[in-house]
C-alpha positions as CSV (number, residue, x, y, z in Angstrom):
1,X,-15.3,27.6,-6.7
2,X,-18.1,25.0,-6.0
3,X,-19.1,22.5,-8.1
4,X,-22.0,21.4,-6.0
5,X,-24.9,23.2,-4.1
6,X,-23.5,24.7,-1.0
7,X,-24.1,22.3,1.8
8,X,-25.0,22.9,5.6
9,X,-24.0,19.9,8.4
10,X,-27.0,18.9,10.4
11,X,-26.8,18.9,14.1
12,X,-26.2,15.4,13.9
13,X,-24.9,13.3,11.1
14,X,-26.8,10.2,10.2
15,X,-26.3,7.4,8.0
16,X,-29.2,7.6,6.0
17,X,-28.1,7.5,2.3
18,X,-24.9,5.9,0.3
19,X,-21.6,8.1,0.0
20,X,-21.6,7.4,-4.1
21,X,-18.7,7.2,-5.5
22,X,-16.5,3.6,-6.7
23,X,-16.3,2.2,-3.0
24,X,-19.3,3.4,-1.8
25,X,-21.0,0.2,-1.2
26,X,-18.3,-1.0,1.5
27,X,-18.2,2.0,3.0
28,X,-20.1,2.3,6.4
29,X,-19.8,4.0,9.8
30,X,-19.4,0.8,12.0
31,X,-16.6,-2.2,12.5
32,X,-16.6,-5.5,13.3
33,X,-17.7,-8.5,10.6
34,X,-20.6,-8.8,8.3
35,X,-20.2,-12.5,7.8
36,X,-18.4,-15.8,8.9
37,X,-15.7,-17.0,7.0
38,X,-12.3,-18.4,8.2
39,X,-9.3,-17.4,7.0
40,X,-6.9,-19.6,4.8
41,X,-3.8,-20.5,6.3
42,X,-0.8,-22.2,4.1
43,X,2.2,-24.0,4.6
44,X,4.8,-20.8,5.0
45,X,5.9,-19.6,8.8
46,X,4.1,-15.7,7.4
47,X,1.0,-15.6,6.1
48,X,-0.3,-12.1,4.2
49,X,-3.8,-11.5,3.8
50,X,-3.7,-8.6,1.6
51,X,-4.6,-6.5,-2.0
52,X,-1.8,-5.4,-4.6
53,X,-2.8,-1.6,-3.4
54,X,0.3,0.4,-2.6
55,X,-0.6,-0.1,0.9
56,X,-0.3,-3.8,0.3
57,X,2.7,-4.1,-2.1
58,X,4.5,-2.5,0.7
59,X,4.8,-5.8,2.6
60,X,4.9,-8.3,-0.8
61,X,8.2,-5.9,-1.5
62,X,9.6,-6.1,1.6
63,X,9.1,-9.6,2.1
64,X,10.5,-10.8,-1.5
65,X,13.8,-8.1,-0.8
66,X,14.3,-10.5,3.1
67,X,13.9,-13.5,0.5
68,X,16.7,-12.2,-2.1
69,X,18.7,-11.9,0.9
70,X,18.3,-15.5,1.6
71,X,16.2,-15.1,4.7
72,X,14.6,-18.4,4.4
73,X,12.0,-17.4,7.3
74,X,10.3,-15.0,5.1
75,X,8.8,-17.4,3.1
76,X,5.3,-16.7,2.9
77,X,1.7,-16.9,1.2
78,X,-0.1,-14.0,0.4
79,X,-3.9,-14.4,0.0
80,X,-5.7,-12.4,-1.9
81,X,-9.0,-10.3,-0.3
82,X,-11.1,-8.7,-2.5
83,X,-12.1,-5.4,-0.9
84,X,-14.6,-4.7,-3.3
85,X,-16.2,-7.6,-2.3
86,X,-16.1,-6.9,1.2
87,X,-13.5,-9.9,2.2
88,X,-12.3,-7.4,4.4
89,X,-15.5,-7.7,6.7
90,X,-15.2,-11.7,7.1
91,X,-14.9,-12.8,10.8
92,X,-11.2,-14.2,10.0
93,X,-10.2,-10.9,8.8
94,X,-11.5,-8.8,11.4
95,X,-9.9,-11.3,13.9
96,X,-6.8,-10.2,12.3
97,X,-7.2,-6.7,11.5
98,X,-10.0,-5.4,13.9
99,X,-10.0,-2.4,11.4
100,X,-10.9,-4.0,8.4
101,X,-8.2,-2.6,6.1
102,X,-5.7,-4.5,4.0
103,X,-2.6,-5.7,4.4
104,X,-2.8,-7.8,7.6
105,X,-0.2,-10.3,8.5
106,X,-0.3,-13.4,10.9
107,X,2.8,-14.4,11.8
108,X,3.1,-18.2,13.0
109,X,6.6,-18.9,12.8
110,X,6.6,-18.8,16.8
111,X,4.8,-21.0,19.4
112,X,2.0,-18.5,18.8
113,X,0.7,-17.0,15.8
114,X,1.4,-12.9,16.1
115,X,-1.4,-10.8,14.4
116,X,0.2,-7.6,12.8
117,X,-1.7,-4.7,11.2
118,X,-1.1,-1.7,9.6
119,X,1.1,-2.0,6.6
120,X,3.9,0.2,8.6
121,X,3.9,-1.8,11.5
122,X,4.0,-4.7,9.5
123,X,7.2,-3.2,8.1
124,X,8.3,-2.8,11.4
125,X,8.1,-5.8,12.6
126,X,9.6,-7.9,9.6
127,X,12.6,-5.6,9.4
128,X,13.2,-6.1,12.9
129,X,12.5,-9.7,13.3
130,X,15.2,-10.2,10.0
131,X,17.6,-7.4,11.2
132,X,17.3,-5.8,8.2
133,X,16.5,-2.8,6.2
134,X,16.5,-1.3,9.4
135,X,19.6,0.9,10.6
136,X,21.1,0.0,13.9
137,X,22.6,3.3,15.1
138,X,21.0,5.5,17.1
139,X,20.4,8.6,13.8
140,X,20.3,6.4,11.2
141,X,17.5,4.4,12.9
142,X,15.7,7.7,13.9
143,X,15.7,9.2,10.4
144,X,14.7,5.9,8.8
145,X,11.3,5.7,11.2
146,X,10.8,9.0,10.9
147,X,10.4,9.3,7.1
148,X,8.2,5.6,7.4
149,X,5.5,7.6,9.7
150,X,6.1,10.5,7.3
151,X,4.3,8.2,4.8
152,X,1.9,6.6,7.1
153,X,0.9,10.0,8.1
154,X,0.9,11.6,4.4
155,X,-1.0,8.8,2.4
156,X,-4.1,9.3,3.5
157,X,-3.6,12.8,2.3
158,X,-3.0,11.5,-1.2
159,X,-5.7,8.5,-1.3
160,X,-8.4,9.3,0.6
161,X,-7.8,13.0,-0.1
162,X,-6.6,13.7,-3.4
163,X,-7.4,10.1,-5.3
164,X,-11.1,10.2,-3.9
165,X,-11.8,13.5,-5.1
166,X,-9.8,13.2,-8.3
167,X,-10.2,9.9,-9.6
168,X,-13.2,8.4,-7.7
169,X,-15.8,11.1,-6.5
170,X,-19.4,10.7,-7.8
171,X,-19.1,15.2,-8.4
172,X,-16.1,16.8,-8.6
173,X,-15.7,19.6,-6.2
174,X,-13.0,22.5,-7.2
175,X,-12.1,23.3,-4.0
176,X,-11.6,19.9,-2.7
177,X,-9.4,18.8,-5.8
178,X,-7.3,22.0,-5.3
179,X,-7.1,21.6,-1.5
180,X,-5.5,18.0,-1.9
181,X,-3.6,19.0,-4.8
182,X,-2.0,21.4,-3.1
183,X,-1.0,19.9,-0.6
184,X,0.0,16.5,-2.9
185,X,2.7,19.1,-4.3
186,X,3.9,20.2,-1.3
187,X,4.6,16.6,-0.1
188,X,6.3,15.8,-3.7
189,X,8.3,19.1,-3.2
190,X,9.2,17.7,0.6
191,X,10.4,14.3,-1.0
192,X,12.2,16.0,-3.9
193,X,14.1,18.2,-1.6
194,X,15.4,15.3,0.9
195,X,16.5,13.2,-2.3
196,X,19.3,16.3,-3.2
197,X,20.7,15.5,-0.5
198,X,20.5,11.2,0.0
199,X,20.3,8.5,-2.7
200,X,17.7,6.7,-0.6
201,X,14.9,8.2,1.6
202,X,17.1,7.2,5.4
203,X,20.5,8.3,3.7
204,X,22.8,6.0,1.5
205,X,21.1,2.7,2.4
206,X,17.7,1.2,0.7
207,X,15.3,1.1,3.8
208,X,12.0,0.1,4.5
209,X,11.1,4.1,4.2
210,X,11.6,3.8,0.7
211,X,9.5,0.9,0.7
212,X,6.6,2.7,2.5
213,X,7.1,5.5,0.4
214,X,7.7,4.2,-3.2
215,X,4.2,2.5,-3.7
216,X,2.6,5.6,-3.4
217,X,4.8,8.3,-4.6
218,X,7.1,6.1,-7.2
219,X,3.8,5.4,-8.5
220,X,2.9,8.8,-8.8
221,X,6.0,10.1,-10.1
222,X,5.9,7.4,-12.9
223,X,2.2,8.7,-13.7
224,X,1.0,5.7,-12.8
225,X,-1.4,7.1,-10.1
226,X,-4.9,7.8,-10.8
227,X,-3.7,8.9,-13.9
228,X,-2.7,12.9,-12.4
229,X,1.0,12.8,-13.9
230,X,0.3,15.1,-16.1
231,X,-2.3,17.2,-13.8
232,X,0.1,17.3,-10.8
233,X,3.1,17.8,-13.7
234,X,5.4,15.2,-11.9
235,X,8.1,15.2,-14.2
236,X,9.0,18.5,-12.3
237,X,10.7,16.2,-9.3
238,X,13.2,15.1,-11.1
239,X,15.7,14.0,-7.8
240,X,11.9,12.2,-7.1
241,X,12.1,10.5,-10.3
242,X,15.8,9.5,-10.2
243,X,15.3,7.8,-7.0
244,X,11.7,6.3,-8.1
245,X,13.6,5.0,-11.3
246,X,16.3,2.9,-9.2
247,X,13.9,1.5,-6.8
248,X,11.8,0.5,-10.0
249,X,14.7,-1.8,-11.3
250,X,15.2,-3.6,-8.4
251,X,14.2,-7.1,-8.9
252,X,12.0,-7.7,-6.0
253,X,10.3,-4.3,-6.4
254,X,8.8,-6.2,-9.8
255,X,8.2,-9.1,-7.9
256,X,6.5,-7.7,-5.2
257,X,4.1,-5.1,-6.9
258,X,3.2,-8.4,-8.9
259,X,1.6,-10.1,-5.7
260,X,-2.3,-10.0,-5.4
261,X,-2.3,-7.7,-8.0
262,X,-5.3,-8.4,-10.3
263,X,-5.5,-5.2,-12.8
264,X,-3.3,-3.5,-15.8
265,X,-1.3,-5.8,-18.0
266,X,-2.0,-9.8,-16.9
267,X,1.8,-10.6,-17.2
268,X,2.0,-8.4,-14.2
269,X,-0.3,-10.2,-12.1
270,X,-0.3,-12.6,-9.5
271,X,-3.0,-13.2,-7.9
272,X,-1.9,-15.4,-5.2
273,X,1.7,-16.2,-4.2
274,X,2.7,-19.4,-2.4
275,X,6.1,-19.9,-3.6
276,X,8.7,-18.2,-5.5
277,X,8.1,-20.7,-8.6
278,X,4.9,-18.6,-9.2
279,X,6.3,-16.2,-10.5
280,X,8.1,-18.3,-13.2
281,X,5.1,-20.2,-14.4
282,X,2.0,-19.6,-16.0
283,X,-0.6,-19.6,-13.4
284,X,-3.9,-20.5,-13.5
285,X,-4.9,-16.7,-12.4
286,X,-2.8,-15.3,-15.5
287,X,-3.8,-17.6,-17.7
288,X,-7.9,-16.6,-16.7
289,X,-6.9,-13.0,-16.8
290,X,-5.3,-13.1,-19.9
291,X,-8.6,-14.6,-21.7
């Protein structure tokens, strides 16, 4: 079922050759920063350091749906870091996010700035700072956290599992791709099921579990994931894609998956957000994308 020569551990692994693979040359078995460089700070009380990943469009969503609400303390800028680059690694970062992983979010619209990382705690904390997107009783609250650290704890599953070994592996390896995808199904069969029975992920209320999970699995359902639509045949959920659908019309879904984007179709870029009139101009970034 191999693709590759059969392969026995050492006694002890050592670093002693690149992974392969697309992100092989930021990938290392140590922390900490590589290189000095402060952090940007603008004028807004939140300040998002981040990638348009799903991981990262999780927070530009939430923060644009506090904003259509008229939360005027959500105002923020979201700088862009280049992972491929290795922004991640600057001393400013890591100061932020000690783990060197996009989105991380400094919150300075108190006496102190508040470092926040981890895309769901990051949801956690906005929602309950704003009082919103966040049930208050007791079941509903449960059942809303419950299905967010569903998604923090099933990602990885999909990323690092299935996406590295499908999309981004230097050799692809049957039973790795068939592990993942198994279990990739199984987790679109777990989200298809819930939806019979709810409109939204927490019950009949838009949550920030749907917009943990959406990024990821809305993206997938649309076949916009590491192009496996068809592979994974995702058309099968359909309660997955009635429910990925909706959440996809919502205006500051397409605002938010817009934010430090900087691939796919240029009008759905932008770069760098420091005010809501970006998105109604021609930035500079769109304009250099577009050619």
């Amino acid at each position: 079922m191999s693709d590759s020569p059969a392969y026995t551990p050492p006694p002890v692994w050592t670093w002693n050759k690149e992974s392969g693979g697309k992100f092989a040359s930021i990938n290392r078995p140590v922390a900490g920063p590589t290189h000095d460089k402060d952090l940007p700070v603008g004028r807004h009380p939140l300040q998002l350091y981040s990638l348009g990943t799903p991981n990262g469009a999780k927070v530009t969503i939430l923060l644009e749906e506090l904003l259509a609400l008229g939360h005027a303390g959500a105002e923020y800028d979201a700088w862009l870091i280049p992972i491929n680059e290795g922004a991640q690694f600057g001393s400013g970062f890591v100061a932020v996010n000690p783990n060197s992983k996009i989105p991380a979010l400094l919150d300075r619209s108190g006496p102190e700035p508040i470092r926040v990382f981890e895309s769901g705690a990051i949801l956690l904390h906005l929602a309950e700072k704003f009082h919103a997107f966040l049930p208050e009783g007791a079941a509903a609250r449960a059942e809303c956290l419950s299905w967010l650290f569903w998604q923090m704890g099933s990602a990885p599953f999909l990323g690092g599992g299935f996406g590295h070994f499908y999309a981004y592996a230097p050799l692809k390896i049957e039973y790795a791709i068939d592990r993942y995808a198994m279990e990739v199904k199984r987790q679109l069969d777990v989200l298809d099921r819930r939806l019979v029975q709810t409109r939204y992920m927490a019950g009949d209320g838009y949550t920030i579990a749907d917009m943990a999970i959406w990024p990821w699995y809305g993206a997938l359902a649309q076949g916009q994931l590491y192009g496996a639509g068809q592979f994974l045949q995702v058309q099968e959920y359909g309660h997955l894609q009635r429910w990925s659908d909706e959440i996809a019309q919502r205006p500051a879904t397409r605002r938010g998956s817009m934010v430090n984007r900087t691939w796919g179709d240029p009008a759905g870029q932008l770069h760098e957000r420091h005010g809501a009139g970006d998105f109604d101009t021609r930035t500079q970034d769109k304009l250099d994308a577009a050619g």
